[in-house]
mmCIF file as Biopython writes it, N, C-alpha, C and O atoms, coordinates in Angstrom:
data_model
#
loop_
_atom_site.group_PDB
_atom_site.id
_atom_site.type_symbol
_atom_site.label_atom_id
_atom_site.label_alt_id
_atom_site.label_comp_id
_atom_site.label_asym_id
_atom_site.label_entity_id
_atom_site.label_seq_id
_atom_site.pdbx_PDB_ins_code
_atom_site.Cartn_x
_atom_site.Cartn_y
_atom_site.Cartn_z
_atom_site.occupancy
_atom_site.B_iso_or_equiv
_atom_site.auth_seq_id
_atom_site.auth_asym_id
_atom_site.pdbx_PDB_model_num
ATOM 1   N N  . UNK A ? 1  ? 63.949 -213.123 13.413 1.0 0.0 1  A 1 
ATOM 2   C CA . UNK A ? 1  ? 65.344 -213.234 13.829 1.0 0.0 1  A 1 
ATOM 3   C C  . UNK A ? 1  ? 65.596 -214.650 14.342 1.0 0.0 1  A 1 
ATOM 4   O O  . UNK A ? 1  ? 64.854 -215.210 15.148 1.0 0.0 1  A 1 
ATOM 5   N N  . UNK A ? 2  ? 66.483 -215.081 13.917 1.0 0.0 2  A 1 
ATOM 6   C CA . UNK A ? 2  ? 67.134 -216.647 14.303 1.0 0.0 2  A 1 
ATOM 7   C C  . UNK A ? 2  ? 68.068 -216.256 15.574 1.0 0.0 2  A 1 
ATOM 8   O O  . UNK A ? 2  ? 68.106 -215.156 16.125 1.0 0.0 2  A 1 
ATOM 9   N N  . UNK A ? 3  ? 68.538 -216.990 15.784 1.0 0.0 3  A 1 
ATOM 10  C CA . UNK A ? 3  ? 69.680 -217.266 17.123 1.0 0.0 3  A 1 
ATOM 11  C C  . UNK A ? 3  ? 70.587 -218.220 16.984 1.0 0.0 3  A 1 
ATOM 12  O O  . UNK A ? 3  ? 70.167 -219.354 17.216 1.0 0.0 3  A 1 
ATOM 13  N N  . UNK A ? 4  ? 71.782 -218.110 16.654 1.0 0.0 4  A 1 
ATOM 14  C CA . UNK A ? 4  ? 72.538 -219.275 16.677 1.0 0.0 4  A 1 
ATOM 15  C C  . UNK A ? 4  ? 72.018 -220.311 16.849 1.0 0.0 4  A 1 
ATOM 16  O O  . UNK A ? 4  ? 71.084 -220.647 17.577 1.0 0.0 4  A 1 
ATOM 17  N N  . UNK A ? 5  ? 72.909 -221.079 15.856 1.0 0.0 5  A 1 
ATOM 18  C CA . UNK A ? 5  ? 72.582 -222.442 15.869 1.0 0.0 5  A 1 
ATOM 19  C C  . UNK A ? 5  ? 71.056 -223.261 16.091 1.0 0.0 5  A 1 
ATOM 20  O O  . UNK A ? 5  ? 70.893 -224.456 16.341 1.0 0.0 5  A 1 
ATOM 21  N N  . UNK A ? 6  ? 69.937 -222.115 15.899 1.0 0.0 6  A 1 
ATOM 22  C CA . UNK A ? 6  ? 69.096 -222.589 16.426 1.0 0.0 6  A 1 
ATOM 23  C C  . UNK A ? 6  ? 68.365 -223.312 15.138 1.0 0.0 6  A 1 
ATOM 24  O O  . UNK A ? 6  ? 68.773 -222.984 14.024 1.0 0.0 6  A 1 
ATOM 25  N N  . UNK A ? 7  ? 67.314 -224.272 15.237 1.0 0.0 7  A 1 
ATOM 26  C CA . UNK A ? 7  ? 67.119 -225.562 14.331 1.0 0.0 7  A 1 
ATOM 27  C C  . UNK A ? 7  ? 65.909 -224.780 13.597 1.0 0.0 7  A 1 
ATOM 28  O O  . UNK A ? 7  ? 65.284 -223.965 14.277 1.0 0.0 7  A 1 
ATOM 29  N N  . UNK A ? 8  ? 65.486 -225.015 12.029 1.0 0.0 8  A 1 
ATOM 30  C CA . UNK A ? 8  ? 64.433 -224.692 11.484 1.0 0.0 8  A 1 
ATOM 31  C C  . UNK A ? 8  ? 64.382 -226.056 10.860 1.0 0.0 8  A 1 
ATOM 32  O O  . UNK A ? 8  ? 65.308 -226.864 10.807 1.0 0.0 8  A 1 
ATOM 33  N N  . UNK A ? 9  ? 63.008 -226.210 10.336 1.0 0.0 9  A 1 
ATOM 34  C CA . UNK A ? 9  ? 62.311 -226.738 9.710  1.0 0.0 9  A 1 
ATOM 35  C C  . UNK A ? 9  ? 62.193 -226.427 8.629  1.0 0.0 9  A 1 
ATOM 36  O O  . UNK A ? 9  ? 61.168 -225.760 8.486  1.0 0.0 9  A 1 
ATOM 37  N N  . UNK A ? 10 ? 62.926 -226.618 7.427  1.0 0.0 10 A 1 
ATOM 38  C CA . UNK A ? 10 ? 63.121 -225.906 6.087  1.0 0.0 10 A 1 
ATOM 39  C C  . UNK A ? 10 ? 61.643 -226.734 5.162  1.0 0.0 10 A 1 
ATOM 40  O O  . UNK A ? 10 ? 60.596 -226.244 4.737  1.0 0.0 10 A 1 
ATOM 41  N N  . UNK A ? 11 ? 62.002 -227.674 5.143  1.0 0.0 11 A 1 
ATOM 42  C CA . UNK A ? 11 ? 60.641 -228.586 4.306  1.0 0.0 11 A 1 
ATOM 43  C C  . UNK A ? 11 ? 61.199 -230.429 4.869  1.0 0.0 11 A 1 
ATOM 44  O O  . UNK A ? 11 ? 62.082 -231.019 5.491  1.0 0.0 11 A 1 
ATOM 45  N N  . UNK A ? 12 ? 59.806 -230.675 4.027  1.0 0.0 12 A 1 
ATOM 46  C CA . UNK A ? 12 ? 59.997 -232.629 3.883  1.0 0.0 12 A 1 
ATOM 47  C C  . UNK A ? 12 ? 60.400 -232.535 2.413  1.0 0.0 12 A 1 
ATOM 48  O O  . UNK A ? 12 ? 60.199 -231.603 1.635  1.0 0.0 12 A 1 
ATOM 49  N N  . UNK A ? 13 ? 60.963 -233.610 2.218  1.0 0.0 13 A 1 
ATOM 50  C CA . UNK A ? 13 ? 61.497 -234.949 0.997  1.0 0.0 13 A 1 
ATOM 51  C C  . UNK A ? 13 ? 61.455 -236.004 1.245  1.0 0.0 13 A 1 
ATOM 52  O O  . UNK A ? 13 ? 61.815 -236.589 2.267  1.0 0.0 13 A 1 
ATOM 53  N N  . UNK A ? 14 ? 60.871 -236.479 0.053  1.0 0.0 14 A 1 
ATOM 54  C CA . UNK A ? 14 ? 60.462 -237.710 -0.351 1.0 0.0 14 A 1 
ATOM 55  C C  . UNK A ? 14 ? 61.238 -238.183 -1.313 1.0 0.0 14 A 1 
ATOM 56  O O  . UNK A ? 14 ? 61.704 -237.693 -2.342 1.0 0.0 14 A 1 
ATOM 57  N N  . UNK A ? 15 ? 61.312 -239.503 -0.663 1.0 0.0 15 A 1 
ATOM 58  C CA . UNK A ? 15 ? 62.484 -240.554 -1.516 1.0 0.0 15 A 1 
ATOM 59  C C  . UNK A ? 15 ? 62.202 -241.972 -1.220 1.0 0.0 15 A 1 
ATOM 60  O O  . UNK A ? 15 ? 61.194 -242.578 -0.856 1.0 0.0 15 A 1 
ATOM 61  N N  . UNK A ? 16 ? 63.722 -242.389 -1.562 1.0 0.0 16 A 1 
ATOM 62  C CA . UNK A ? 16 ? 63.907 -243.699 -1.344 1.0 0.0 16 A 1 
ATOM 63  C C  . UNK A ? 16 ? 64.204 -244.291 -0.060 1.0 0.0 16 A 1 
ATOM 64  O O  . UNK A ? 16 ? 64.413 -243.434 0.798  1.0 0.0 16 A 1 
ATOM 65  N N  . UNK A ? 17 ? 64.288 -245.445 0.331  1.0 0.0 17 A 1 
ATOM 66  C CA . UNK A ? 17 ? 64.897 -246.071 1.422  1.0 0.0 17 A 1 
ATOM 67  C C  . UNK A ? 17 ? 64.605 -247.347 1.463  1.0 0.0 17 A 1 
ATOM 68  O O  . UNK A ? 17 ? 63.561 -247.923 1.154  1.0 0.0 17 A 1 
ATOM 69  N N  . UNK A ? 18 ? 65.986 -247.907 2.023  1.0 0.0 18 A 1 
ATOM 70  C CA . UNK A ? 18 ? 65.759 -249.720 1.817  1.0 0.0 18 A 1 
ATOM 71  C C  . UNK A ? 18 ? 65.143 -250.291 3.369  1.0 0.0 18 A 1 
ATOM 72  O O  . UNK A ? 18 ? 65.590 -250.055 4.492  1.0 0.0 18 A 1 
ATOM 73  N N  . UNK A ? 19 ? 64.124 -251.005 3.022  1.0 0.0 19 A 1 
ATOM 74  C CA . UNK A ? 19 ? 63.569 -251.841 3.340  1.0 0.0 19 A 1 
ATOM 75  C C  . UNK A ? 19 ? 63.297 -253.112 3.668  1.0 0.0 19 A 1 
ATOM 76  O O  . UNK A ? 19 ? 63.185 -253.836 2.679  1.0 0.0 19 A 1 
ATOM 77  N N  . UNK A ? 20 ? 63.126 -253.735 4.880  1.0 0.0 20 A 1 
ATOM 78  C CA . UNK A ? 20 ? 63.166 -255.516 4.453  1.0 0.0 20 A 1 
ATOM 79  C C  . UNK A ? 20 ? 61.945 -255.947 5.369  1.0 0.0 20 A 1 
ATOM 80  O O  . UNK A ? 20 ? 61.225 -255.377 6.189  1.0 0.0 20 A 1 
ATOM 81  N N  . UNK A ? 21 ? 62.034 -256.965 4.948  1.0 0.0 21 A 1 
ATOM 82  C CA . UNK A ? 21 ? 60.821 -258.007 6.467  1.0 0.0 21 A 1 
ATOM 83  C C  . UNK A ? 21 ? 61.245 -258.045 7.240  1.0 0.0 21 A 1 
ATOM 84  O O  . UNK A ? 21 ? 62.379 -258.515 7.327  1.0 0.0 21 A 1 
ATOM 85  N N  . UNK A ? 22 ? 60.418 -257.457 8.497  1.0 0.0 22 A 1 
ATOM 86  C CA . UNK A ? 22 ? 60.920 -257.384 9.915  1.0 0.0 22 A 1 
ATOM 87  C C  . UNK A ? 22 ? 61.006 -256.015 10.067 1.0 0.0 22 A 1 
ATOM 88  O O  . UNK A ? 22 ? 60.741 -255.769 11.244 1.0 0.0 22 A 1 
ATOM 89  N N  . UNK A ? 23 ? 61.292 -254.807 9.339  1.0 0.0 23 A 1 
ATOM 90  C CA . UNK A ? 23 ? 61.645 -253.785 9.745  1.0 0.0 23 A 1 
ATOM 91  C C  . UNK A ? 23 ? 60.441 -252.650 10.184 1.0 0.0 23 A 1 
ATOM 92  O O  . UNK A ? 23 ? 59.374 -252.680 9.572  1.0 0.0 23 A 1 
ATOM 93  N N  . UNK A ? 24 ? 60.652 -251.693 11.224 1.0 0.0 24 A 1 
ATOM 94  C CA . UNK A ? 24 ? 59.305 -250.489 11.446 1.0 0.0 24 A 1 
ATOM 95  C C  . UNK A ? 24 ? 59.207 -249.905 10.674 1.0 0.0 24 A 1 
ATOM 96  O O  . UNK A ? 24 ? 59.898 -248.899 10.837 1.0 0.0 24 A 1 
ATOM 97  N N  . UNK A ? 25 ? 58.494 -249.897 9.427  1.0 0.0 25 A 1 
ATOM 98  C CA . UNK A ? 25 ? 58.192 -248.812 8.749  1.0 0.0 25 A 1 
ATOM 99  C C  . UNK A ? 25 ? 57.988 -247.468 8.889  1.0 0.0 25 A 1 
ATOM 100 O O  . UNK A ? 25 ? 58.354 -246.574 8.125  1.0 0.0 25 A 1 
ATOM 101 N N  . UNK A ? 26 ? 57.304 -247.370 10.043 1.0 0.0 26 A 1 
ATOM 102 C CA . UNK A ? 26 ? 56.440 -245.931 10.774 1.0 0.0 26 A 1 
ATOM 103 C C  . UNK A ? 26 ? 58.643 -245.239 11.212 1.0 0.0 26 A 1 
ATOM 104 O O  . UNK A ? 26 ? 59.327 -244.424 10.592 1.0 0.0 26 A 1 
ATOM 105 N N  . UNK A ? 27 ? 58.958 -246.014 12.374 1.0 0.0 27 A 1 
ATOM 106 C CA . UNK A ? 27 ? 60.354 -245.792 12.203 1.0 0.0 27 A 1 
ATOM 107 C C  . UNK A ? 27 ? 60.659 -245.505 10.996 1.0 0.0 27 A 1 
ATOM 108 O O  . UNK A ? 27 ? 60.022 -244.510 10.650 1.0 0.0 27 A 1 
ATOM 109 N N  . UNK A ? 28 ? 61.343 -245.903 10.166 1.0 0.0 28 A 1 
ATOM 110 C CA . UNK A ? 28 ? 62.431 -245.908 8.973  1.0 0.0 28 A 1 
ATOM 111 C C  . UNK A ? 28 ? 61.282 -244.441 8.524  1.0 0.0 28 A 1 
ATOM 112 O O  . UNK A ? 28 ? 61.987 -243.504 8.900  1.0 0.0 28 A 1 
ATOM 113 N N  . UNK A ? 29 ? 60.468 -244.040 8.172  1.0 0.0 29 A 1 
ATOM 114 C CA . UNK A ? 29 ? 59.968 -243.096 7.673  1.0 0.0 29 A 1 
ATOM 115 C C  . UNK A ? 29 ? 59.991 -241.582 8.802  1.0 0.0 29 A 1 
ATOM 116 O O  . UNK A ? 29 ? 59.643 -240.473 8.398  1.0 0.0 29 A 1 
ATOM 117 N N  . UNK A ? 30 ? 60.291 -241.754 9.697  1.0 0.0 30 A 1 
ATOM 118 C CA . UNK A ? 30 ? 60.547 -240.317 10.970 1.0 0.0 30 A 1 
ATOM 119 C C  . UNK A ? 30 ? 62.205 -240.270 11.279 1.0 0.0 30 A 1 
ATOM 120 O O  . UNK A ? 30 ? 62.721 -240.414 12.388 1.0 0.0 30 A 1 
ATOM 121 N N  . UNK A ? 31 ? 63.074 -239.970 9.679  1.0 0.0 31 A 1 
ATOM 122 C CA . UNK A ? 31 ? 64.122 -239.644 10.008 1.0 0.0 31 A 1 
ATOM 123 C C  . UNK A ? 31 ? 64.222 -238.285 9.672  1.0 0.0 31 A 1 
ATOM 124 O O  . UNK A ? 31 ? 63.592 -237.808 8.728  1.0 0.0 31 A 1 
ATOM 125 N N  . UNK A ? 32 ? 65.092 -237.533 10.497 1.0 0.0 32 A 1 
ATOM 126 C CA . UNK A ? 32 ? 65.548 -235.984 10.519 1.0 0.0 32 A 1 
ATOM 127 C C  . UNK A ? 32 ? 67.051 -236.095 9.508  1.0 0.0 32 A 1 
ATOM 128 O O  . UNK A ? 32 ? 67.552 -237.163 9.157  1.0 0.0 32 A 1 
ATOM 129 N N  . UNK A ? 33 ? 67.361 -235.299 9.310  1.0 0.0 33 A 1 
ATOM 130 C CA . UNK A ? 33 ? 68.758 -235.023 8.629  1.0 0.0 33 A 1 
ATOM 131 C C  . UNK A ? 33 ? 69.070 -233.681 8.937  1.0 0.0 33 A 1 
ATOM 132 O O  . UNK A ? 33 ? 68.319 -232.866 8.401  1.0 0.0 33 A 1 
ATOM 133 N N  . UNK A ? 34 ? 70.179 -233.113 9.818  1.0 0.0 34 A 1 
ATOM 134 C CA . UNK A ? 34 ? 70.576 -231.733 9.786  1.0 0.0 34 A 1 
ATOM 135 C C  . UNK A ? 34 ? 71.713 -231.175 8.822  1.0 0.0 34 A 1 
ATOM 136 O O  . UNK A ? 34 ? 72.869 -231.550 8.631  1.0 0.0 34 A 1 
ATOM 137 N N  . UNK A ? 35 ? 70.998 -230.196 8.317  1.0 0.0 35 A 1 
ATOM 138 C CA . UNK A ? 35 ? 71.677 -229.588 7.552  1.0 0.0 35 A 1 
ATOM 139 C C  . UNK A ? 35 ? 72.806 -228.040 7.762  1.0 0.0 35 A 1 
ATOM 140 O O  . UNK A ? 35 ? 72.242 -226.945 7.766  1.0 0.0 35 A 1 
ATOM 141 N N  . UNK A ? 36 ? 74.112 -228.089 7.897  1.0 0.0 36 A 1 
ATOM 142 C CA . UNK A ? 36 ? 74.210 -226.737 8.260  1.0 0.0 36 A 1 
ATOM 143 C C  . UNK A ? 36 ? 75.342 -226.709 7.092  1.0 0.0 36 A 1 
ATOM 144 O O  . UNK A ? 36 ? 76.353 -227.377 6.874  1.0 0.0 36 A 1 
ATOM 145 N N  . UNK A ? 37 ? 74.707 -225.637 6.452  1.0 0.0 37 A 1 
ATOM 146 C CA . UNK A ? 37 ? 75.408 -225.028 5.498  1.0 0.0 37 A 1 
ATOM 147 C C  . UNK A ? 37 ? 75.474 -225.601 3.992  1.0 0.0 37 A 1 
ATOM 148 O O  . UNK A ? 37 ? 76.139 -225.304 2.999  1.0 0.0 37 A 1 
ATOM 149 N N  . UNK A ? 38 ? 74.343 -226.688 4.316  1.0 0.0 38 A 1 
ATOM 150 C CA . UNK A ? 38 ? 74.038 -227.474 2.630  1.0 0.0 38 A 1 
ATOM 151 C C  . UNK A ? 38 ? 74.774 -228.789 2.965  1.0 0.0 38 A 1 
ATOM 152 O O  . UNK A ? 38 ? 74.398 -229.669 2.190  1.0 0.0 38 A 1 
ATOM 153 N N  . UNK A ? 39 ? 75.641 -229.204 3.801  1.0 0.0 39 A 1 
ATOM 154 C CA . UNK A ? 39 ? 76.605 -230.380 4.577  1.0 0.0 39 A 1 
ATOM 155 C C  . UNK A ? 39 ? 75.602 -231.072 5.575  1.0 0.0 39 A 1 
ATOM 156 O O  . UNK A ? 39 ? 74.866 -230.447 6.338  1.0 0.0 39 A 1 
ATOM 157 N N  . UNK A ? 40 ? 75.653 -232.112 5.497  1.0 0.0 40 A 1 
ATOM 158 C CA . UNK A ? 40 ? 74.361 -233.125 6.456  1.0 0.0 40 A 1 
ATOM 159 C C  . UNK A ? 40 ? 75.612 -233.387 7.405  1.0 0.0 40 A 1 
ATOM 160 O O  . UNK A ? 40 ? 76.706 -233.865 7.106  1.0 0.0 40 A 1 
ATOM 161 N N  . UNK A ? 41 ? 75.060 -232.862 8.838  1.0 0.0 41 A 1 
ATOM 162 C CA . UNK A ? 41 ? 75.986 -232.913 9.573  1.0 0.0 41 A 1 
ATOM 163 C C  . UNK A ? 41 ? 75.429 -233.809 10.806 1.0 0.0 41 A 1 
ATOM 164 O O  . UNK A ? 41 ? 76.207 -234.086 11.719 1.0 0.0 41 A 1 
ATOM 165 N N  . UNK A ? 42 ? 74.067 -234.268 10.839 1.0 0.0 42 A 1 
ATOM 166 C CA . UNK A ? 42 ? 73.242 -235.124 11.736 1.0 0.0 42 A 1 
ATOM 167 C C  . UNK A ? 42 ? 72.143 -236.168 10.845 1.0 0.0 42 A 1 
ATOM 168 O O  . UNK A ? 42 ? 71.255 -235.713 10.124 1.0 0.0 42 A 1 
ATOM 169 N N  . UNK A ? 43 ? 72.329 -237.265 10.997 1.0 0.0 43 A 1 
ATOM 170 C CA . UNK A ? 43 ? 70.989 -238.148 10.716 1.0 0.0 43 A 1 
ATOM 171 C C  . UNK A ? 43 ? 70.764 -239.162 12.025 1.0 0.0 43 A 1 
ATOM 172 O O  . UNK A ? 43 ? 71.359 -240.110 12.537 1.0 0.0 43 A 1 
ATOM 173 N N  . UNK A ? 44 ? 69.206 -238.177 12.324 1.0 0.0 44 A 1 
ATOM 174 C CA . UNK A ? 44 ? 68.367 -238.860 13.529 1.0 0.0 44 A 1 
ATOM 175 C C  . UNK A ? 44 ? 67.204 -239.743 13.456 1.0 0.0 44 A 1 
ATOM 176 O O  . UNK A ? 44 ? 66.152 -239.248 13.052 1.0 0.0 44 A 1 
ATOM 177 N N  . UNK A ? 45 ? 67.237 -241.035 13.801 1.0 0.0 45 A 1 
ATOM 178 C CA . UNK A ? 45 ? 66.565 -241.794 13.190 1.0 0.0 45 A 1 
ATOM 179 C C  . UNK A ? 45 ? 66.893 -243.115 12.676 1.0 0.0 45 A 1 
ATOM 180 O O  . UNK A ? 45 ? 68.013 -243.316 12.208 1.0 0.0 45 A 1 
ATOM 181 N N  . UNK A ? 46 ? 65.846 -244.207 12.729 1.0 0.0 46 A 1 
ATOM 182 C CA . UNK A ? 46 ? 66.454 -245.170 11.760 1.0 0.0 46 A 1 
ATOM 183 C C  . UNK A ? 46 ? 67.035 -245.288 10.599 1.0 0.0 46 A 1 
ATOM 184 O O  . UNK A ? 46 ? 66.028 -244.896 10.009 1.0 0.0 46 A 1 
ATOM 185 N N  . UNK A ? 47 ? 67.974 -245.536 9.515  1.0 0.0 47 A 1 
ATOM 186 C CA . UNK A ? 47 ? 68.182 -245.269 8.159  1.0 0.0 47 A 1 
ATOM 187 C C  . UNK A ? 47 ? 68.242 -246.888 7.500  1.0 0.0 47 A 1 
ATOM 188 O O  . UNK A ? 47 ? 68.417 -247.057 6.293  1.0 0.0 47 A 1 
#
């Protein structure tokens, strides 16, 4: 049983993302994206 609004962990994806010199990698790679209802309604994290 879930509870409102409460957060799951559906899976990871792997992709793309731009990059330059100078930037945290380890950062830019630990971003979240919330999803409610298939609509990205949060991105936490560097992008």
């Amino acid at each position: 049983m879930l509870e409102l609004n409460q957060e799951v962990n559906q899976f990871q994806l792997e992709g793309f993302f731009r990059a330059e010199k100078g930037d945290n990698l380890i950062s830019k790679m630990q971003v979240e994206i919330v999803l409610r209802d298939g609509v990205i309604e949060e991105i936490r994290g560097d992008i």
